[in-house]
C-alpha positions in Angstrom: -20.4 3.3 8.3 -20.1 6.5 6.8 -17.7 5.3 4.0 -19.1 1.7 3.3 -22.3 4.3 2.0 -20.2 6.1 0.6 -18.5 3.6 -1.3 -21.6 1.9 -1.9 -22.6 5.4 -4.3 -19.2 5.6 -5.7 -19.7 1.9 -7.3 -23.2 2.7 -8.8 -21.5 6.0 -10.3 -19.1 3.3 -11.4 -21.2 1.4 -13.1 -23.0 3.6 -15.0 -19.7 5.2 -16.1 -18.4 1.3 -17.2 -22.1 1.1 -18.9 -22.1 4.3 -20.9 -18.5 4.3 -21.9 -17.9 0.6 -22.6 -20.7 -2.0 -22.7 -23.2 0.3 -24.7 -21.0 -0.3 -27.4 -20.5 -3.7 -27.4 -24.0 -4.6 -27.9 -24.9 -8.1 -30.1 -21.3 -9.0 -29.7 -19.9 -12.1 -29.0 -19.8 -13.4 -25.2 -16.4 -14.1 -25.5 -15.5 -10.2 -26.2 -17.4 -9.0 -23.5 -15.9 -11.8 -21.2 -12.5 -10.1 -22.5 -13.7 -6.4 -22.0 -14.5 -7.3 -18.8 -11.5 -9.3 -17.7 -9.1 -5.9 -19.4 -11.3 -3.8 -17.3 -10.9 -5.5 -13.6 -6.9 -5.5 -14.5 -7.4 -1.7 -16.0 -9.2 -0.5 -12.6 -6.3 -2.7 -10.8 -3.4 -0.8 -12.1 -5.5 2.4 -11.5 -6.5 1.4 -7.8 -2.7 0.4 -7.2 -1.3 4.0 -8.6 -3.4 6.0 -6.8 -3.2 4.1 -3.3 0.0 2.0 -3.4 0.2 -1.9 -3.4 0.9 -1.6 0.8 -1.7 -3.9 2.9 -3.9 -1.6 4.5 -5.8 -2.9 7.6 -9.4 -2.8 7.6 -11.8 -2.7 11.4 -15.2 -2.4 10.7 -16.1 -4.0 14.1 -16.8 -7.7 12.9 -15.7 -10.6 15.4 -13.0 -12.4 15.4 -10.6 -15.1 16.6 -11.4 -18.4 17.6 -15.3 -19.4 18.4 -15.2 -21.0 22.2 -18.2 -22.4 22.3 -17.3 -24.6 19.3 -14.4 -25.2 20.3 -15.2 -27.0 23.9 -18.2 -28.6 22.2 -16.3 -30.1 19.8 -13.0 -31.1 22.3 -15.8 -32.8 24.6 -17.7 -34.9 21.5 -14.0 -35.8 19.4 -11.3 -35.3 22.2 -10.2 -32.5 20.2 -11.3 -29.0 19.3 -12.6 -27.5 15.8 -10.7 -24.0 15.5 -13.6 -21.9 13.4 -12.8 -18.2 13.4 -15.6 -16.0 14.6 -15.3 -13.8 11.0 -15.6 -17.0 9.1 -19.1 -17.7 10.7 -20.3 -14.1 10.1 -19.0 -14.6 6.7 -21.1 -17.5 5.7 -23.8 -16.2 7.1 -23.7 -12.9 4.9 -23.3 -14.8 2.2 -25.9 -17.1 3.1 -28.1 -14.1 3.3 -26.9 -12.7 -0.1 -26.9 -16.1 -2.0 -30.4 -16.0 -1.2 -31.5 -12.2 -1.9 -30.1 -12.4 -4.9 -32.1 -15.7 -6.2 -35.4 -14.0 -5.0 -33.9 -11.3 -7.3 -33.3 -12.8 -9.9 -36.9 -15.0 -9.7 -39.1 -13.4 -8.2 -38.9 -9.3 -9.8 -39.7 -7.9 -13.5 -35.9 -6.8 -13.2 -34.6 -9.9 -12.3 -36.0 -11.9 -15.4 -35.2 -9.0 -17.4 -31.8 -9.4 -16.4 -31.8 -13.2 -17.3 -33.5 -12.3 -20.3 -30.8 -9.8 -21.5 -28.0 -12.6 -20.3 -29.4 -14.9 -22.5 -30.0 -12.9 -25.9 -29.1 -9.4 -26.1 -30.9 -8.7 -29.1 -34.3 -11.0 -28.4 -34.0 -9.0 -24.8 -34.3 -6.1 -27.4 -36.9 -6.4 -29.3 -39.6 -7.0 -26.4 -38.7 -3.4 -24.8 -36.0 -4.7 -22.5 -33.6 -1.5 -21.8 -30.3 -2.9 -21.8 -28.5 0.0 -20.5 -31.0 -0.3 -17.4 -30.1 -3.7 -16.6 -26.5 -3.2 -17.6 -26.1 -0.6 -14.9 -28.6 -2.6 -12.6 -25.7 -5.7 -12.9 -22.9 -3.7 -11.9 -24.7 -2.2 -9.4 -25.1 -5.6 -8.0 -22.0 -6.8 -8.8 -20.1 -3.8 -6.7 -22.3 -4.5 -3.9 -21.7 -7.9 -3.7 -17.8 -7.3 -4.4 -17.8 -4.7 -1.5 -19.6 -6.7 1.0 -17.3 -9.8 0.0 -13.9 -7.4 0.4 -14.6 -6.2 3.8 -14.7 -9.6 5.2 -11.9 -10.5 3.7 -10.0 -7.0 4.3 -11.2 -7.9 7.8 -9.5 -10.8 7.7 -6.3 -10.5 5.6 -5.6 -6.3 5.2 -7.1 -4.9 2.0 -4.8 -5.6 -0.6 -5.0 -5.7 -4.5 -3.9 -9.3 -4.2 -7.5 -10.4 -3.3 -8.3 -10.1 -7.0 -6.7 -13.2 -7.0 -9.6 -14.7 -5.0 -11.9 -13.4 -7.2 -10.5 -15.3 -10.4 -11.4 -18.3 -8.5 -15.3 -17.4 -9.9 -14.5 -18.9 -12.9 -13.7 -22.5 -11.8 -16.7 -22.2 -9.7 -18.9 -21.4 -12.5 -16.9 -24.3 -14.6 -18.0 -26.9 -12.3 -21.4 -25.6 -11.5 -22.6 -24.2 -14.6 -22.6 -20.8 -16.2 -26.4 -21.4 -16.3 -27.6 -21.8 -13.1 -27.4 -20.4 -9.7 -27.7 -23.4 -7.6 -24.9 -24.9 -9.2 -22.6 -21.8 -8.7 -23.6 -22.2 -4.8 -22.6 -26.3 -5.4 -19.7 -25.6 -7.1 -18.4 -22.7 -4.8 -19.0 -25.7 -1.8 -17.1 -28.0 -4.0 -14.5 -25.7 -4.9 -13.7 -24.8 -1.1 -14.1 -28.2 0.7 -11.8 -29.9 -2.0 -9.0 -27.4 -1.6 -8.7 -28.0 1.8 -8.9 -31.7 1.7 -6.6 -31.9 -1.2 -4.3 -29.7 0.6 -4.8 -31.7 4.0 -4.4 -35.3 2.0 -2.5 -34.6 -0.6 -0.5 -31.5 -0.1 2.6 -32.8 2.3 3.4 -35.2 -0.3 3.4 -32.8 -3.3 5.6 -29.6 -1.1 2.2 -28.0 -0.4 0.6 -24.6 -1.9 -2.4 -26.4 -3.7 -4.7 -24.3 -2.8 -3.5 -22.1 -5.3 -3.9 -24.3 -8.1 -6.5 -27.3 -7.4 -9.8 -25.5 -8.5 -8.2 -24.4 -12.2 -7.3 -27.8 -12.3 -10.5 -29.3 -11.3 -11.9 -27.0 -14.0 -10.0 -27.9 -16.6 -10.7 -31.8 -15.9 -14.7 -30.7 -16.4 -14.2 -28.8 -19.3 -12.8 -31.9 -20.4 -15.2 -34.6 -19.5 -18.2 -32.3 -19.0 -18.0 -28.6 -20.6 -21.4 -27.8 -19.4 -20.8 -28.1 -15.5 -22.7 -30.1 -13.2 -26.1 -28.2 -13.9 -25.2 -26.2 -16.6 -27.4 -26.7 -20.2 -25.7 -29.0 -22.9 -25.5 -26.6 -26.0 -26.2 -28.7 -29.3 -25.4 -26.9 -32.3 -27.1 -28.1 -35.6 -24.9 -27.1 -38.8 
């Protein structure tokens, strides 16, 4: 417990340090170079992690539960004739997130600092010019974004080892956010659903025919096919530009 809180303060210093050295600078700048100064900085902090720790899975036992779930296992074997194999992690898991999908839209709703936040998302400078401090809310947003990245890699450290692989995972964000919309939180939460159910089935359906190892491919994909036919995501805004 000791060093989640302590890790917990490390990532705040974190992101004031990733505030006031980087993205103080780049204000009124195009999203696409902040989207790049952000990707440069999760490889930068990679290589750094990896140097000073090694690229060795470490094993992580914070006390979660896990293995199979009997009861849902026998419930399900007596209703289908054969049982559902649901890992007792996995079921703590979505209920964490559950919990934090749903903090974080009261957050974002329901407090000044939330709709400053969305205000400062959606125009820097207008964000500005109404007494909006930006380097508050750009600290504020990696505070929240390093809780929500710790809470999210000790379940899956719990699961798989802590390894700098699991970045990998997090690229899948992006897809989400394709198909959902980089506008609106319910349709991150749709598209994550979407995102996760379809790489399974696909895999299930689709992947003996095709050697396997879809899952590592269908939701780029999938994205690509809605930047395609629909750019804006599911419930994301339709951007009209008059020229």
């Amino acid at each position: 417990m000791m060093a989640i809180l302590l890790t917990v303060v490390v990532m705040i210093l974190m992101a004031w340090a990733v505030q006031h050295f980087i993205f103080r600078h780049l204000v009124g700048q195009e999203p696409i170079i902040l989207f790049m100064a952000t990707i440069g900085l999760a490889y930068f902090l990679e290589g750094m992690g990896d140097l000073m720790w090694g690229a060795d899975i470490k094993k992580l036992d914070v006390g979660l539960p896990q293995g199979i779930n009997d009861t849902i296992d026998r419930v399900t074997y007596e209703a289908f004739g054969y049982g559902f194999f649901i890992d007792n992690l996995d079921i703590v898991a979505t209920i964490v997130a559950v919990i934090l999908v749903a903090a974080l839209v009261g957050f974002s709703q329901y407090t000044k600092q939330g709709r400053a936040l969305r205000a400062v998302a959606d125009d820097h400078q207008a964000a500005l010019s109404v007494g909006i401090s930006l380097s508050f809310i750009w600290v504020l947003v990696w505070s929240i974004a390093g809780f929500v990245a710790l809470v999210a890699g000790i379940m899956w450290g719990a699961k798989s080892g802590v390894q700098f692989s699991l970045s990998l995972i997090a690229l899948k964000a992006l897809p989400v956010l394709m198909l959902g919309g980089f506008t609106s939180i319910p349709g991150a939460i749709v598209g994550g659903l979407i995102i996760g159910v379809g790489e399974k089935l696909f895999e299930f359906l689709i992947g003996p025919m095709v050697g396997g190892a879809t899952e590592n491919w269908f939701a780029y994909v999938l994205a690509l096919l809605f930047l395609v036919f629909r750019p804006q995501g599911l419930f994301g805004e339709k951007i009209i530009e008059r020229v």
